[in-house]
C-alpha positions as CSV (number, residue, x, y, z in Angstrom):
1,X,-8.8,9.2,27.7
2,X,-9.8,12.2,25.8
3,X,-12.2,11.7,22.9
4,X,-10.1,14.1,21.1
5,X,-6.4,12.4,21.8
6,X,-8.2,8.7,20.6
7,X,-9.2,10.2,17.3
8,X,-5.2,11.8,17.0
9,X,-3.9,8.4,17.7
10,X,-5.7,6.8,15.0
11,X,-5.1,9.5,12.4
12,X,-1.2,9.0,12.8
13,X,-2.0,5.0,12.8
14,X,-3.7,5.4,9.7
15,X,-1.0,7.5,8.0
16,X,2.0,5.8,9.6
17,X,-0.2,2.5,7.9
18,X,-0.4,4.3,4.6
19,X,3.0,5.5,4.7
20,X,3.9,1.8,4.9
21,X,2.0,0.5,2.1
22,X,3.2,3.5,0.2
23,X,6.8,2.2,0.7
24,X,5.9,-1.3,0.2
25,X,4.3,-0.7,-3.3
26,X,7.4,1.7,-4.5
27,X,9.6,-1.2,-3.0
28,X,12.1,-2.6,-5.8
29,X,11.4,-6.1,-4.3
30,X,8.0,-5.7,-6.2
31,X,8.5,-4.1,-9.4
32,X,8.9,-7.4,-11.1
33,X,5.6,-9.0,-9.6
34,X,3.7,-5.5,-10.3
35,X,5.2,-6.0,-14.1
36,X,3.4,-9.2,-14.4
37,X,0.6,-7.9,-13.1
38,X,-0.1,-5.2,-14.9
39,X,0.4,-7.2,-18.1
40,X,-2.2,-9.9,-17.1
41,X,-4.7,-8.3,-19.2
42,X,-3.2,-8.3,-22.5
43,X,-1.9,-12.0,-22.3
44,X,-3.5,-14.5,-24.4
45,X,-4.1,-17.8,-23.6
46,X,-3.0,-20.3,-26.1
């Protein structure tokens, strides 16, 4: 195997894995858990 061809199959692994957590975060499975999230900092604990 070709140093060159190893290095092209783990560019497209990294972007087909980026690609996928892409998807996942814009997923509307997640946009109610990403809601509480991102208003974790301005709760106040009573």
């Amino acid at each position: 195997m070709d140093i060159n061809l190893l290095r092209s199959v783990v560019t497209v692994a990294t972007f087909l894995v980026f690609i996928g957590i892409v998807a996942w975060a814009w997923s509307g499975r997640n946009a109610k858990d990403f809601d509480e999230a991102a208003r974790l900092p301005f709760k106040q604990d009573d």
